[in-house]
C-alpha positions as CSV (number, residue, x, y, z in Angstrom):
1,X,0.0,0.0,0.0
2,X,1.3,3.3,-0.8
3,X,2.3,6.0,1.5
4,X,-0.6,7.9,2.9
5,X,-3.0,5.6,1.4
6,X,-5.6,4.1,3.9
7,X,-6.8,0.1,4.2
8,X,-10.3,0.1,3.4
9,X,-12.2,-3.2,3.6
10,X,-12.4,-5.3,0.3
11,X,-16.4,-5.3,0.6
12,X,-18.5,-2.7,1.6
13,X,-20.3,-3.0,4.4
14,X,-23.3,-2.9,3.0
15,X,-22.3,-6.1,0.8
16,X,-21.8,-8.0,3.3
17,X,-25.3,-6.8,5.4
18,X,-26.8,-8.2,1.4
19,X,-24.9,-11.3,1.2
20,X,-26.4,-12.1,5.2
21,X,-29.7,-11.2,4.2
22,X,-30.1,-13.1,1.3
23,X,-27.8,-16.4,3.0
24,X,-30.9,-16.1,5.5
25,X,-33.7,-16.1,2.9
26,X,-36.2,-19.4,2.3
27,X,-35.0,-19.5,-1.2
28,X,-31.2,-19.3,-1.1
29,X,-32.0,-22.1,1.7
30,X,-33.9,-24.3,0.2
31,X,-31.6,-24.3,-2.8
32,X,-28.8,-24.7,-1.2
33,X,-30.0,-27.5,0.5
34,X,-31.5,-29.1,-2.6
35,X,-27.5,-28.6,-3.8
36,X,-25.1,-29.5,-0.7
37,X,-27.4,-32.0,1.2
38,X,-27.6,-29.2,4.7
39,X,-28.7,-25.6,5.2
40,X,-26.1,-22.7,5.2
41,X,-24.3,-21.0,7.7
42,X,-24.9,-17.4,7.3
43,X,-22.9,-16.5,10.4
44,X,-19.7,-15.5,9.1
45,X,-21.7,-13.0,6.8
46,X,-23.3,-11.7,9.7
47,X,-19.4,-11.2,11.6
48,X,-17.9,-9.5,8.2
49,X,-20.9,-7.2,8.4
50,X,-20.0,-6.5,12.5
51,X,-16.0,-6.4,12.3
52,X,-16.7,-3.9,8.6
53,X,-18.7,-1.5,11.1
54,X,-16.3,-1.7,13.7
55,X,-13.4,-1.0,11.3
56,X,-15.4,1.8,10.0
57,X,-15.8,3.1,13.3
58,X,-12.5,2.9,15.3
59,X,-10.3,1.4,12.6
60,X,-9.2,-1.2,14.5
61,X,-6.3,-3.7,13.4
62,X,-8.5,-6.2,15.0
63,X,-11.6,-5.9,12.3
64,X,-9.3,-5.0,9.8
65,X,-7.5,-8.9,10.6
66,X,-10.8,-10.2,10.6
67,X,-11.9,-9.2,7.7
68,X,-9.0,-10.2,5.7
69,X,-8.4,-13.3,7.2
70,X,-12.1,-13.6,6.2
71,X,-12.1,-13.1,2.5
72,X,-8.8,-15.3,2.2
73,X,-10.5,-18.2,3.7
74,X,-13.5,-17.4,1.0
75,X,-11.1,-17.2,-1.7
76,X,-9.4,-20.5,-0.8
77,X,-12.6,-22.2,-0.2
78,X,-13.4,-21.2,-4.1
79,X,-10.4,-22.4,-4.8
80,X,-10.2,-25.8,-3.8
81,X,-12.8,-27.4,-6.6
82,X,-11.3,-28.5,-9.7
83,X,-13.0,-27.2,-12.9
84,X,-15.2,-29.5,-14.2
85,X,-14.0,-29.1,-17.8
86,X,-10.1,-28.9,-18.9
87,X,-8.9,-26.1,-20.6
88,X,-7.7,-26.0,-23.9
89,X,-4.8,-24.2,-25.1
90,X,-5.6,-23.7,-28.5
91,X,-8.9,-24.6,-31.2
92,X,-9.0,-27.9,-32.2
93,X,-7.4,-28.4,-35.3
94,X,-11.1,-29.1,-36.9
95,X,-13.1,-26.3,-35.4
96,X,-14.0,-24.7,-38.9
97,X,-16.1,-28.1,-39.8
98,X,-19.4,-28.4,-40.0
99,X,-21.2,-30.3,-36.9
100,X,-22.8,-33.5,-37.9
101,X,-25.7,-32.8,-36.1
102,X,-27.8,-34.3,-39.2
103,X,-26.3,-38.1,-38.5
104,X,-28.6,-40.4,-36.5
105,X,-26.4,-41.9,-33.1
């Protein structure tokens, strides 16, 4: 960070109030329990949204940990599941064919 420049939190806090809302709703539950077998915790939303308002009101290195420890363990969680597909690197070498969507299987 440059000189002079201030930490601000990578959310605002008002994202975070959202993302707890809408973690709560019937709908986000319901799908997500239809998807991963449990219902969601929405309790880590609810903490960003406290240690954002704390930051934003004493600046504490304590919220400002918190909230950055926070996100990294969002990011990493992201990160952890493999893509589904694998990237190519280039076109396949036939990609200006027609498909042969016409042929029976």
């Amino acid at each position: 960070m440059a000189a002079g420049e201030t930490w601000r939190p990578p959310r605002s806090c008002e994202d975070y109030w959202w993302e707890w809302k809408h973690c709560r709703g019937l709908r986000h539950a319901f799908h997500h329990y239809y998807a991963h077998g449990e219902l969601p915790t929405c309790d880590r939303w609810r903490e960003d949204y406290e240690a954002c308002r704390a930051w934003e009101k004493g600046r504490t290195a304590a919220a400002q940990e918190a909230l950055c420890k926070s996100e990294r363990a969002r990011v990493m969680e992201n990160q952890k599941y493999a893509p589904v597909w694998t990237l190519r690197k280039s076109p396949p070498s036939d990609w200006y064919l027609p498909l042969d969507q016409d042929k029976p299987n």
